[in-house]
C-alpha positions in Angstrom: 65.9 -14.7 -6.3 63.3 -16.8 -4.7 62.8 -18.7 -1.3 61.0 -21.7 -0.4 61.3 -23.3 3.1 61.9 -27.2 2.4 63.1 -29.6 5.4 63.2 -26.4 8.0 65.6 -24.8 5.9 65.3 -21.6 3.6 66.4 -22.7 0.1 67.4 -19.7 -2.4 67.2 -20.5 -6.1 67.0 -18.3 -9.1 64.5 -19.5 -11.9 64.7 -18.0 -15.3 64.0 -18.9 -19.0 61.3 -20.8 -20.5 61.5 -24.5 -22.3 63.2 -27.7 -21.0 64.6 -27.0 -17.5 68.3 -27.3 -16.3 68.9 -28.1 -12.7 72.3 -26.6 -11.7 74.4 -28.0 -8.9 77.3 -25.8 -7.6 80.5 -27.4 -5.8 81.3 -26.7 -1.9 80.9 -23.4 -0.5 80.5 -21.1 -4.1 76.5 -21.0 -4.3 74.7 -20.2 -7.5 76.8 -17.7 -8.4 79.9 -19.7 -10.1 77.0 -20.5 -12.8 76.6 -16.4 -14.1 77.9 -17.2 -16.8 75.4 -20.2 -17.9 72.3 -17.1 -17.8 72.3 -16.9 -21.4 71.2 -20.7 -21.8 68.2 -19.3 -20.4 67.5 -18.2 -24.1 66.7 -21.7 -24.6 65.7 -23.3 -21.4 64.7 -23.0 -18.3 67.4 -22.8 -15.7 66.9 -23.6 -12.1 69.7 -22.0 -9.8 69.7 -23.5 -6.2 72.2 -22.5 -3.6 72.4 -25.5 -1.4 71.5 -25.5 2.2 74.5 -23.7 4.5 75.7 -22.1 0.8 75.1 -18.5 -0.7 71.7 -17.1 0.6 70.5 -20.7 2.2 70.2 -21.4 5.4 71.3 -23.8 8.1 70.2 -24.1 11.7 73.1 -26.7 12.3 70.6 -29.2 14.1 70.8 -31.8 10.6 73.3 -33.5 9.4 75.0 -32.5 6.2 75.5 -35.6 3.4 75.1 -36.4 0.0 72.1 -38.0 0.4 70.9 -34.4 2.0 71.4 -32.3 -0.8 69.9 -34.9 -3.1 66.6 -35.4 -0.9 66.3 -31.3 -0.4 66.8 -30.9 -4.2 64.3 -33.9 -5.0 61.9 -31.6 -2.8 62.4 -28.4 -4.9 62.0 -30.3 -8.2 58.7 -31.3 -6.1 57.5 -28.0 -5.4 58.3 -26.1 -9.3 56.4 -29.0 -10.2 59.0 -30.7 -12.4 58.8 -34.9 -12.9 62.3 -34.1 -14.3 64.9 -32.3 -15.7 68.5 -31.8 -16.8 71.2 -31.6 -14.2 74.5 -29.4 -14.7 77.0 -30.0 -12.1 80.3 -28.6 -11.5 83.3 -30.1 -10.1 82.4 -31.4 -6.8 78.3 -30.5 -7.3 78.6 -33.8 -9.8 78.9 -35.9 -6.7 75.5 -35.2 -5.9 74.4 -35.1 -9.3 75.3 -39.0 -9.8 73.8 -39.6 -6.4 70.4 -38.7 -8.3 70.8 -40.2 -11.3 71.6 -43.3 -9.9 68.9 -43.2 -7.2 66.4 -40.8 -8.8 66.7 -42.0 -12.3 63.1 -40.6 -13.5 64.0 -37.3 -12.7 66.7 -37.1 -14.3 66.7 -36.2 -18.2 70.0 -36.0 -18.7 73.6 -35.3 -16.7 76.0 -32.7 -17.7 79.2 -33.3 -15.9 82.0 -30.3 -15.9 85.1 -31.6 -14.2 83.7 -34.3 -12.8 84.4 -37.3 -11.1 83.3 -40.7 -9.7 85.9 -40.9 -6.7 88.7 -39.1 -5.3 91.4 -41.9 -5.5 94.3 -40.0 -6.9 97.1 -38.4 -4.7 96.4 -34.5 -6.2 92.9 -34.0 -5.7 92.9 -35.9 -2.5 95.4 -33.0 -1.4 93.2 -30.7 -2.9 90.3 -31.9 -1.2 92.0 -32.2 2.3 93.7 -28.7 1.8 90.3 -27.4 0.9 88.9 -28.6 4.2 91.6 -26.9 6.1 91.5 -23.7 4.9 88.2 -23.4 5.1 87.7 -24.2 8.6 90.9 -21.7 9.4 89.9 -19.0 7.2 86.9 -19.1 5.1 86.9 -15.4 3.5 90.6 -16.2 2.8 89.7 -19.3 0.5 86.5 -17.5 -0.6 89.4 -14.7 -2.2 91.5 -17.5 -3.5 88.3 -19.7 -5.4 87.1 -16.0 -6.9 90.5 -15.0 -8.3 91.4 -18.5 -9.5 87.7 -18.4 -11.6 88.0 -15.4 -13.3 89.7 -12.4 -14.0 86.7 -10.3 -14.2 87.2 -7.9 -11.1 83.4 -7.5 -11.0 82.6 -11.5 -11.3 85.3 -11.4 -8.5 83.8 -9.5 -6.0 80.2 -11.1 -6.6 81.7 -14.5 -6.1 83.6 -14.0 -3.2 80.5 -12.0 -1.3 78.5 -15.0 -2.0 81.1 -17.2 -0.6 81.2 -15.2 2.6 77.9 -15.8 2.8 78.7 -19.9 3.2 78.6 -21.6 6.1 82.1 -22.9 7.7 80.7 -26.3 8.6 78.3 -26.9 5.5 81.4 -25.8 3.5 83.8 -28.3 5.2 81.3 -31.2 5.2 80.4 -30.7 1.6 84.1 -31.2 0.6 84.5 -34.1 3.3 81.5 -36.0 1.6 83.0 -34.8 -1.7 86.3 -37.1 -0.6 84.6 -40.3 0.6 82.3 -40.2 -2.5 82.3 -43.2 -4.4 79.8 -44.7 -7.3 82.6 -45.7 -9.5 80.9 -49.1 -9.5 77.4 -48.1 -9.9 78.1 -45.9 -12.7 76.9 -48.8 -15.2 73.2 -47.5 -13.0 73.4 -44.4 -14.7 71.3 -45.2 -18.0 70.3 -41.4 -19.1 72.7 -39.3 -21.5 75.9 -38.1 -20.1 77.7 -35.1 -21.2 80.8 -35.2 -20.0 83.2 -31.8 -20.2 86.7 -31.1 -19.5 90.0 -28.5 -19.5 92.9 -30.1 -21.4 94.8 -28.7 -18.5 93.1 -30.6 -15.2 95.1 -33.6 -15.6 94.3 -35.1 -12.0 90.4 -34.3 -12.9 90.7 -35.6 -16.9 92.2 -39.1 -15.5 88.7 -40.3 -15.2 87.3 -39.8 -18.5 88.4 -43.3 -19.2 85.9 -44.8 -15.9 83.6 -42.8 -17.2 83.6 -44.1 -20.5 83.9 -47.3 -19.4 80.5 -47.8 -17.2 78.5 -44.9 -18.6 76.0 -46.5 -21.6 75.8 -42.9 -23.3 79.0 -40.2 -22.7 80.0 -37.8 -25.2 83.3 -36.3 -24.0 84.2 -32.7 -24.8 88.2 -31.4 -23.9 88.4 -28.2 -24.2 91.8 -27.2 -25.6 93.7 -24.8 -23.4 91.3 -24.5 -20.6 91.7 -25.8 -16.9 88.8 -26.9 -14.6 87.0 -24.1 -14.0 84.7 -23.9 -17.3 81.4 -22.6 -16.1 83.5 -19.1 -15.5 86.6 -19.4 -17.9 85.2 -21.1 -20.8 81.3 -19.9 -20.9 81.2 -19.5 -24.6 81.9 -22.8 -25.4 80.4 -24.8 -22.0 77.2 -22.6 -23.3 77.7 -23.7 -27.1 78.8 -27.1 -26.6 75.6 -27.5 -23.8 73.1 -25.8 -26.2 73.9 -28.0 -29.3 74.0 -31.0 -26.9 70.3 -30.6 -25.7 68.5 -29.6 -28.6 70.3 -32.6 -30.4 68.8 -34.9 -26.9 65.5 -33.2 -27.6 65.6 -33.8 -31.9 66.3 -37.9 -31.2 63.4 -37.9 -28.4 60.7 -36.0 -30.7 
């Protein structure tokens, strides 16, 4: 793990592998760790493991505010400091809001977006509940919802105990905010912005997340939409064979029609 102070704060990333890097953006309050799994891209490429400010190992002095924009600008900065013009972005769940909030307003860094369980607004009754249910557990009792998140992303009881720890690790407001901001997100008309490739993956069993394949495919120039038979929304930990696979054949093939 490494540190680099950026806008006051202490920002922890991992940064492993060689080749074409992979920015990874984790959702609310789970930190790096919920992308273990994705380590053995780093045969291929370079990977780039943040945990956001207020998440994992980062810090917060609670004296800035925490938005979208936020994240985007502190992660513009890191790019800025490895000394990267660009790069591929992996997001997960609600770490794509951020991720669309850069392609969108950052297009030349961004090579390409891999979206798993993503979304361009919460405008559904489910995952409004979800989000709002998220919020209030986690100002009530975050090591409680840190338990709930591990268990419900893997069965490993090792994987387990390293994503919860990491969780406890989170802080209460960042975690809270990050999901409010996740909530009020919307670039469902600006997704026609986002001009670079989009990978887009999915669980055939998230039906209130899958309902906006058909947005995406709609304003996105160039999707390719994977469903993964079987499998709910938590892919990075369930499903890392085939998120891996799927990701690894999907970049090369980027990096074959650009050469």
């Amino acid at each position: 793990m490494y540190k680099v102070t950026i806008n006051n704060e202490i920002l922890a990333y991992e940064d492993i592998g060689k080749g074409l890097p992979i920015l990874f953006i984790h959702p609310p309050g789970m930190g790096r760790k919920v992308f273990y799994e994705q380590k053995p891209l780093s045969k291929h490429f370079r990977l780039i493991l943040p945990d956001l400010v207020g998440n994992g190992d980062s810090s917060y002095c609670e004296k800035t505010d925490i938005t979208v924009k936020r994240f985007s600008d502190d992660l513009i900065s890191l790019l800025d400091f490895l000394g990267l013009e660009s790069t591929i972005i992996f997001a997960y769940s609600a770490g794509g809001i951020i991720a669309q909030y850069l392609s969108i307003h950052h297009p030349l860094r961004v090579q390409a977006l891999i979206l798993s369980g993503g979304y361009p607004i919460v405008d559904n009754f489910s995952l409004k509940n979800k989000h709002r249910l998220g919020i209030w557990v986690v100002e009530k009792n975050k090591r409680f919802l840190s338990i709930i998140l591990a268990k419900s992303h893997t069965e490993d009881g090792n994987y387990r105990k390293i994503l919860k720890e990491h969780m406890y690790k989170s802080n209460t407001y960042v975690w809270s905010k990050y999901y409010l901001e996740s909530l009020h997100f919307n670039c469902k008309n600006e997704l026609t912005k986002i001009n670079t490739p989009v990978l887009l993956l999915y669980g055939s069993k998230s039906d209130d997340i899958n309902t906006y394949i058909k947005a995406y495919k709609k304003g996105l120039t160039d999707n390719q939409v994977y469903v993964i038979k079987g499998a709910n929304h938590q892919l990075p930990t369930k499903e890392p064979k085939k998120v891996n696979q799927i990701v690894t054949g999907y970049l090369l093939n980027q990096s074959s029609r650009r050469g």
